[in-house]
Structures are given as structure tokens and as C-alpha cells.
LUMSE-57986 format. One record per residue (C-alpha): residue in one letter; x, y, z. Coordinates in Angstrom, 1 decimal, always signed. Layout:
N
+---------+--------+--------+--------+
| residuo |     c1 |     c2 |     c3 |
+---------+--------+--------+--------+
|       A |      X |      Y |      Z |
...
+---------+--------+--------+--------+
***
This chain:
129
+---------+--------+--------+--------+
| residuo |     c1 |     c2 |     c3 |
+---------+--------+--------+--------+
|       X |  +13.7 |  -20.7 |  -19.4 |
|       X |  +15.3 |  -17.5 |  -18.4 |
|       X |  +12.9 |  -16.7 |  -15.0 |
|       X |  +13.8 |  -20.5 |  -14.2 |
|       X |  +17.7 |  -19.5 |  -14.3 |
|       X |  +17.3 |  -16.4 |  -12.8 |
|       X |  +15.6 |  -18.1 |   -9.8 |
|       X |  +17.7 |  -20.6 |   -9.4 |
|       X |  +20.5 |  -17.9 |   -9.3 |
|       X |  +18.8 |  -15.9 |   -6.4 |
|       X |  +18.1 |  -19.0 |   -4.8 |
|       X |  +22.3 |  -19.7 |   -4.6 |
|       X |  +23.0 |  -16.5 |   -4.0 |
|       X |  +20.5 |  -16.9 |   -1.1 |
|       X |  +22.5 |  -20.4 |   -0.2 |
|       X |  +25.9 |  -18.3 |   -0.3 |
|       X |  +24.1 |  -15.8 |   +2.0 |
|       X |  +23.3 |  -18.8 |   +4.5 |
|       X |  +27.1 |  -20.0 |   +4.3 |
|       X |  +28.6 |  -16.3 |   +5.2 |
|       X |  +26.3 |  -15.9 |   +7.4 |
|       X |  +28.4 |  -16.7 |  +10.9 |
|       X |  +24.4 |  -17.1 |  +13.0 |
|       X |  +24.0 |  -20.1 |   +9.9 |
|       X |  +27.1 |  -21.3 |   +8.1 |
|       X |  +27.1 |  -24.4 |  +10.2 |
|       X |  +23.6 |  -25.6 |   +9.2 |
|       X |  +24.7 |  -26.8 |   +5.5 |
|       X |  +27.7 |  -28.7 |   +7.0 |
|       X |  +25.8 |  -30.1 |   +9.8 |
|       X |  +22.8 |  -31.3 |   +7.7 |
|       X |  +25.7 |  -32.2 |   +4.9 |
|       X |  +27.1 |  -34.7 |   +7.6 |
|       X |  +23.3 |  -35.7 |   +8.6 |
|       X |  +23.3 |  -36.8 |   +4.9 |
|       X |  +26.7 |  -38.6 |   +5.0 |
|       X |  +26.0 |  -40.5 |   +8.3 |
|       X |  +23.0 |  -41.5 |   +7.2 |
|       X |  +24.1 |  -42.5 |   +3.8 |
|       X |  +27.0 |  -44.6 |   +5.5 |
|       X |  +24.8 |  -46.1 |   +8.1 |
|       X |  +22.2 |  -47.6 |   +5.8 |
|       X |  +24.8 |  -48.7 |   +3.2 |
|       X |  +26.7 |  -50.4 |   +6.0 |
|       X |  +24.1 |  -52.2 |   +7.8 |
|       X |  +21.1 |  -52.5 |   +5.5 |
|       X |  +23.2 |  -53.7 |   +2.7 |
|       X |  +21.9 |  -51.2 |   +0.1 |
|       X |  +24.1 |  -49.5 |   -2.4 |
|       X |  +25.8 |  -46.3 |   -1.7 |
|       X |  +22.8 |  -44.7 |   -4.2 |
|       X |  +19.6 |  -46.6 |   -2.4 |
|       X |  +21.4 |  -45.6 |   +0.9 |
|       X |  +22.1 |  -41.3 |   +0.0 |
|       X |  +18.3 |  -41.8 |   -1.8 |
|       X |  +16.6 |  -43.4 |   +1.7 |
|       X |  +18.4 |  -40.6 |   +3.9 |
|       X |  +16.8 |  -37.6 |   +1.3 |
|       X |  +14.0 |  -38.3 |   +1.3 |
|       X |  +13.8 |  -39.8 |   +4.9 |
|       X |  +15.3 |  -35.8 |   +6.2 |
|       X |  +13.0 |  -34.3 |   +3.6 |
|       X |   +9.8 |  -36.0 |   +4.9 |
|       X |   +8.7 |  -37.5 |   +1.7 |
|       X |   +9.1 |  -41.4 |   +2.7 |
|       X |   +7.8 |  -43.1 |   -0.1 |
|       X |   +8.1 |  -46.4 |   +1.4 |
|       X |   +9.7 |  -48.4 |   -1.2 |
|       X |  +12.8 |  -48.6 |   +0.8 |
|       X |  +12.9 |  -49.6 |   +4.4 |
|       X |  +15.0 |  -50.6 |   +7.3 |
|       X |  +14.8 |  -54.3 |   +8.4 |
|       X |  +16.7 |  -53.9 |  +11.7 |
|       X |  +16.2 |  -52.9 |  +14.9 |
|       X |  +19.0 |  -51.1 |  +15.0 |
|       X |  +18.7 |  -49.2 |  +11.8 |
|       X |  +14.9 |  -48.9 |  +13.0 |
|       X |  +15.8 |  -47.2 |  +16.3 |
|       X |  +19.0 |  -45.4 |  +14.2 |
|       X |  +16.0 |  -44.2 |  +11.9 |
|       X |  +13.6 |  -42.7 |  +14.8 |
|       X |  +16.9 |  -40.6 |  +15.8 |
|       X |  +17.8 |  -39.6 |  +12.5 |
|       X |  +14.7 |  -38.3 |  +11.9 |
|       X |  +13.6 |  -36.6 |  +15.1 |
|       X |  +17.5 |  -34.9 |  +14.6 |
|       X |  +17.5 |  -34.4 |  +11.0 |
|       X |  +13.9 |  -32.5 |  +10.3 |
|       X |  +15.2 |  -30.2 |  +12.7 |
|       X |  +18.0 |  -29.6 |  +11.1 |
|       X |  +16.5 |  -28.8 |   +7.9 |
|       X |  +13.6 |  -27.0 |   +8.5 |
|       X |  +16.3 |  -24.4 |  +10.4 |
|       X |  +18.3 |  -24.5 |   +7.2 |
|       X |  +15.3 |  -24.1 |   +5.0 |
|       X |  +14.1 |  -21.2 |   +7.1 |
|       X |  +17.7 |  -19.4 |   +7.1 |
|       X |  +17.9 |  -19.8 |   +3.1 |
|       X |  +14.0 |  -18.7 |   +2.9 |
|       X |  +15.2 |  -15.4 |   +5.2 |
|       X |  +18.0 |  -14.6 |   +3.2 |
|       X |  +16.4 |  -15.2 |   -0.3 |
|       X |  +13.4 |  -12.7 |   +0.9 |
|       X |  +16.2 |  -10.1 |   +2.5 |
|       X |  +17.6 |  -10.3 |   -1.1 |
|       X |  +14.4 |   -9.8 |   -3.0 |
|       X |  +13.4 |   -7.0 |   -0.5 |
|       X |  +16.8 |   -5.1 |   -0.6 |
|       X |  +16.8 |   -5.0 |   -5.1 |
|       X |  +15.3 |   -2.3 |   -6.5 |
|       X |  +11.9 |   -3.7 |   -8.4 |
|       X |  +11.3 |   -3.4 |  -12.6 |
|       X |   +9.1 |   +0.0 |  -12.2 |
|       X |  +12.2 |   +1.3 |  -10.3 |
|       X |  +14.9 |   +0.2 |  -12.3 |
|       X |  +13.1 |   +1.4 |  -15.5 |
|       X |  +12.2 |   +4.7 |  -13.9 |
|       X |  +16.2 |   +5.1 |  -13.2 |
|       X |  +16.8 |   +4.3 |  -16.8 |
|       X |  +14.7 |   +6.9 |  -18.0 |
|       X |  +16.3 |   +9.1 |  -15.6 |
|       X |  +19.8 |   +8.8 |  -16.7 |
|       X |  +18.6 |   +8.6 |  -20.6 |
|       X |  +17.0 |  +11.8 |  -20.0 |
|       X |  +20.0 |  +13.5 |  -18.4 |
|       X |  +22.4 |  +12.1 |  -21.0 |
|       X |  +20.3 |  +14.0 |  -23.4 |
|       X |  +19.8 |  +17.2 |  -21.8 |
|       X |  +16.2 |  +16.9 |  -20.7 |
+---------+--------+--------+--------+
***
């Protein structure tokens, strides 16, 4: 349970990174509105709920279309092709800029051997070795 926390913490702190990042801190407002607008659309004009609309537009930008929701419009079909040829984009540079800054992060922290090796180090200083 622990490495599953601790990754999920490096993965924020990699999100964070993303966000201060001035080069990316748009992307996770931009594909935050991607979400939004699509949620909106589809709730509007395919008269799903609020939750079958935000679920259609996830996995829609995500690729994963499972097909158990779809839009019966023309307009919402032609809305779709658009949303999708804008949105992957959107995510796959967001996914890349949060993949980039979790690797930075993991490259910059000192590994286990090297941490323990510094502990040693000061243990055997503190003792007069």
C-alpha cells in the first residue's frame, strides 16, 4: 500500500511540476475546459445526465470508447469528430509534459544505494569513525 501512495505522490508532484511550469500550465486548464465543453455539449443536446455526459467526454478524450454511449445527432456527431481530433491532442501533450516532469523528478532524487550510503556516512562521522 505504501509504494502505491508514494507513487501517486510523485505522480502530483509531477502534475504540480506541469502547472508551474509557464512552457505547460495551460495544458490542465485547456484540456480541463475540453472536459467541461464537452460535458455541457452532450448533456445539452444528447439529453444525458450531467454524469453519462462528463463519463462520454473521458473516455471519448482518453480513446477508450466503449461504445455504450453514443451520439444520435448530426450535430453532436460532427461536434464529436472535432472534439476528438482537438482533444487527443490536447492530452497526449499533457500526458507527455506530466511523463517529462515525473522522469526529471525521479532522475534529479538521489537513489536507495545513495541515500543509504549517506546515512552510513553521517552515522560514521557522528561516531568518530
Amino acid at each position: 500500500m505504501v509504494p502505491l501512495f508514494l507513487a501517486f505522490r510523485k505522480l502530483a508532484r509531477a502534475v504540480v511540476a506541469v502547472c508551474r511550469d509557464p512552457e505547460t500550465k495551460a495544458l490542465p486548464f485547456v484540456a480541463g475546459a475540453l472536459v467541461l465543453s464537452g460535458t455541457i455539449v452532450y448533456w445539452q443536446f444528447e439529453d444525458w445526465t450531467v454524469v453519462e455526459s462528463l463519463y462520454f467526454s473521458i473516455v471519448t478524450l482518453t480513446t477508450v470508447g466503449y461504445g455504450d454511449l453514443t451520439p444520435t445527432t448530426a450535430g453532436t456527431q460532427i461536434f464529436t469528430i472535432v472534439y476528438i481530433l482537438t482533444g487527443i491532442g490536447v492530452f497526449v501533450a499533457l500526458l507527455a509534459s506530466v511523463a517529462q516532469q515525473y522522469i526529471a523528478q525521479k532522475a534529479e532524487a538521489p537513489s536507495a544505494r545513495e541515500r543509504l550510503g549517506a546515512r552510513r556516512q553521517r552515522g560514521q562521522a557522528e561516531n568518530g569513525g
